[in-house]
C-alpha positions as CSV (number, residue, x, y, z in Angstrom):
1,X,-14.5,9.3,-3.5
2,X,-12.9,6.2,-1.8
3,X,-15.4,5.7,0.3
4,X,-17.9,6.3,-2.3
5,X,-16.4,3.1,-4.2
6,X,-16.1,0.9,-1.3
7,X,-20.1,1.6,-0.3
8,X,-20.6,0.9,-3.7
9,X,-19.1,-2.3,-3.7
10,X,-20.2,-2.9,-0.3
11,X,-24.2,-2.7,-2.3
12,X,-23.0,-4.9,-5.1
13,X,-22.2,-7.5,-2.7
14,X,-25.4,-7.1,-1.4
15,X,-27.3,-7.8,-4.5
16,X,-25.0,-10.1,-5.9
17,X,-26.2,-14.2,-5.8
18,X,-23.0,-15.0,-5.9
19,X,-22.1,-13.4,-2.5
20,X,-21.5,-17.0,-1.0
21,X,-19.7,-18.2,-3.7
22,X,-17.2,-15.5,-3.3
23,X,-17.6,-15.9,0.6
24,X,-15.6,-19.0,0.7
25,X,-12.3,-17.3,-1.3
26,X,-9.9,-16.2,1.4
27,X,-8.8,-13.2,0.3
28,X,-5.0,-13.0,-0.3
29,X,-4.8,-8.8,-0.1
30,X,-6.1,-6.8,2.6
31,X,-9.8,-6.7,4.2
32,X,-11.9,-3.7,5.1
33,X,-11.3,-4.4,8.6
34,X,-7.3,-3.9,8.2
35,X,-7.7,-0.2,6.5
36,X,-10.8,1.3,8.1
37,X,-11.5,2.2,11.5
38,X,-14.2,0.7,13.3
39,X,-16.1,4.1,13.3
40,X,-15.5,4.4,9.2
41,X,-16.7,0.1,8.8
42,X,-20.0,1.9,11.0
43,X,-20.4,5.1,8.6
44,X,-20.4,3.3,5.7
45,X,-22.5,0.4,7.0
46,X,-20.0,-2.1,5.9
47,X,-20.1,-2.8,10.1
48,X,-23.6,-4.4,9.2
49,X,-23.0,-6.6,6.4
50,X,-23.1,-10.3,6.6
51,X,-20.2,-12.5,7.1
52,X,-20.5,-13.6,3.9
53,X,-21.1,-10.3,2.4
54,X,-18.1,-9.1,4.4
55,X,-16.1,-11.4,2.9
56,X,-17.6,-10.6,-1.0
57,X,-16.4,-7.6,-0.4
58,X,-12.7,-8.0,0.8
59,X,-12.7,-10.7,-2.3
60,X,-13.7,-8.0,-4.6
61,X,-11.1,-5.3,-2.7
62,X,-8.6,-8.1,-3.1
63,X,-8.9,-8.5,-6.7
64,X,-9.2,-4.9,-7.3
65,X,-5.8,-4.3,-5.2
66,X,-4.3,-7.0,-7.5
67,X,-5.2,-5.1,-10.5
68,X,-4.1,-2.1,-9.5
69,X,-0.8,-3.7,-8.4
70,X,-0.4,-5.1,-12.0
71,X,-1.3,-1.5,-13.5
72,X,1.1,0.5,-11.3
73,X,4.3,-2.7,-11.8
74,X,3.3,-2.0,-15.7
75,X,3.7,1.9,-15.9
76,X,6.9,1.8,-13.2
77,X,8.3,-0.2,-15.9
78,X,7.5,2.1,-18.7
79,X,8.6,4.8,-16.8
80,X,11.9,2.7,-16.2
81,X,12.2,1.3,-19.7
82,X,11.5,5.5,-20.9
83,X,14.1,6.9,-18.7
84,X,16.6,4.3,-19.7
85,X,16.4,4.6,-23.2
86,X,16.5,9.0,-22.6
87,X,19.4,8.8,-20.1
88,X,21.2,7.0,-22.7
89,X,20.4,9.5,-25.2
90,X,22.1,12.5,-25.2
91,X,20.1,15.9,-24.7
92,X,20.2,19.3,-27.1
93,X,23.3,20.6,-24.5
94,X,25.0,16.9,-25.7
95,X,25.2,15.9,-22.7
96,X,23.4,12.8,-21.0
97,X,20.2,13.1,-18.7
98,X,20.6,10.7,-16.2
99,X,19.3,13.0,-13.1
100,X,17.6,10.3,-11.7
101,X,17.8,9.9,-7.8
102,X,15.6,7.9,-6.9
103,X,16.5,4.5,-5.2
104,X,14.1,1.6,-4.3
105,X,11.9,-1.1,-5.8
106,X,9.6,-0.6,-9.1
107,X,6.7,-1.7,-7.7
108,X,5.9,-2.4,-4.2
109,X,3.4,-4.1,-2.5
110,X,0.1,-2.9,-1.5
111,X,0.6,-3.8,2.3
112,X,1.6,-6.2,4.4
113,X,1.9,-6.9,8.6
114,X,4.3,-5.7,10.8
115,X,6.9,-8.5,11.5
116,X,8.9,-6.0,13.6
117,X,10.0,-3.0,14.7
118,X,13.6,-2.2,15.3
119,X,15.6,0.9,17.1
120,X,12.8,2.7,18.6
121,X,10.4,3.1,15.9
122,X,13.3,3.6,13.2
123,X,13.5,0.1,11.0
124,X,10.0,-1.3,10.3
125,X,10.4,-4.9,9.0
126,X,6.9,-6.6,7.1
127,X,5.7,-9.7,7.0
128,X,6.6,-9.8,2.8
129,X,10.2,-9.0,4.1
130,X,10.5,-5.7,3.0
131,X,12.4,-3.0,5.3
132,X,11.8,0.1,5.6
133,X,13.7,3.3,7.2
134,X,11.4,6.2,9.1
135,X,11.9,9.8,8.3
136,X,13.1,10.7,12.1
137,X,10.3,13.2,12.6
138,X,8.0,10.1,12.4
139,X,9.4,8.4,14.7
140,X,7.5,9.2,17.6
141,X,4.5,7.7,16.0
142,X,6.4,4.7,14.8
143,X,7.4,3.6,18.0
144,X,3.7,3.2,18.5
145,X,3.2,0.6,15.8
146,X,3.0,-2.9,17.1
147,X,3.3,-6.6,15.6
148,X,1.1,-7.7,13.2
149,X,-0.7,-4.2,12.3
150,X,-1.6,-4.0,8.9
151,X,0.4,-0.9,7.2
152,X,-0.7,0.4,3.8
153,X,2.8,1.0,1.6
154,X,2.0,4.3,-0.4
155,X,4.0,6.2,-2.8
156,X,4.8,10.2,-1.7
157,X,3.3,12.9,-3.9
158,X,6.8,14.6,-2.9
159,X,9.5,12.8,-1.8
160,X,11.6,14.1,1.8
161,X,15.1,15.5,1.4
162,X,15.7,13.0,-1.6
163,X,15.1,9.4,-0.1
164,X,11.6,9.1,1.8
165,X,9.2,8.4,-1.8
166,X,6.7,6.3,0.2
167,X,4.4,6.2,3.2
168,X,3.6,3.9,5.4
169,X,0.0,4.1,7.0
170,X,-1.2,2.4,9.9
171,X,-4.6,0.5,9.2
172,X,-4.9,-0.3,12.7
173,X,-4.9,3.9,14.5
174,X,-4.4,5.5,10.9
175,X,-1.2,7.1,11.8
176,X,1.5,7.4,8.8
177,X,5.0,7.9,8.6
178,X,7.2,8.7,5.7
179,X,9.9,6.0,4.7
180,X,12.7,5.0,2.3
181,X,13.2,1.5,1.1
182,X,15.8,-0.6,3.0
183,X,15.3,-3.9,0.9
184,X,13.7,-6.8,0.7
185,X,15.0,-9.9,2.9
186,X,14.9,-13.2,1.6
């Protein structure tokens, strides 16, 4: 389905007159070249475009991460605002729901380069200054990860024994590690 939407957009751009308009945006999120291999940039024939129809395309995957961004920061904080108003709210037992484990930021960005990597694969520090901590099975792969790769922050489908709720994947080898959030420096 993914790849389906990027070859589609990858087409647009190919039709579009305003592909050299758009060419001479930088785009400020990340480019098809960060998150796919070079054998995926070959299958979809994204490999062949232009320069300037590469670069339509990472504006248009730029503005659509943005969006997204915007979408997901909007419902964490409904979800926040809704589980604040019901923890404060007692339940049918009388007593207050406030279950709620879960520590780190509302929203988080889409991805960002690696700054550094600290302890043997265990700290990974990016570029936007966030820090995060690798589940210690992921380690090995961690360890791996070099300066300035571009990582893709995800959110899990299940979190890891209550503190790893994201992912960070590896644009550059497509390796991924499960993390918890460590905060953001200054």
């Amino acid at each position: 389905m993914t790849r389906t939407i990027i070859f589609a957009a990858a087409l647009a751009a190919l039709l579009s007159p305003l592909a050299p308009a758009h060419a001479q945006q930088a785009p400020s999120g990340p480019r098809m070249a960060d998150v796919m291999s070079p054998a995926e940039l070959r299958a979809t024939g994204i490999a062949s475009l232009t320069a300037a129809q590469r670069a339509a395309l990472d504006a248009w995957v730029a503005r659509y991460t943005a969006i997204i961004e915007r979408a997901a920061a909007r419902g964490a904080q409904v979800a926040a605002d809704t589980s604040a108003s019901s923890s404060s709210s007692p339940s049918s037992s009388g007593n207050a729901q406030s279950n709620e484990t879960y520590s780190g930021p509302l929203a988080v960005p889409y991805g960002a380069r690696i700054a550094q990597v600290k302890d043997g694969g265990t700290f990974i520090l990016l570029s936007d200054g966030t820090e995060w901590e690798a589940y210690l099975p992921d380690r090995p792969k961690t360890t791996t990860w070099a300066i300035g790769d571009y990582l893709i922050v995800a959110g899990r489908a299940v979190e890891l024994n209550g503190e790893f709720y994201f992912q960070l994947i590896n644009g550059r080898d497509g390796t991924s590690a499960a993390v918890k959030w460590r905060g953001k420096r200054q």
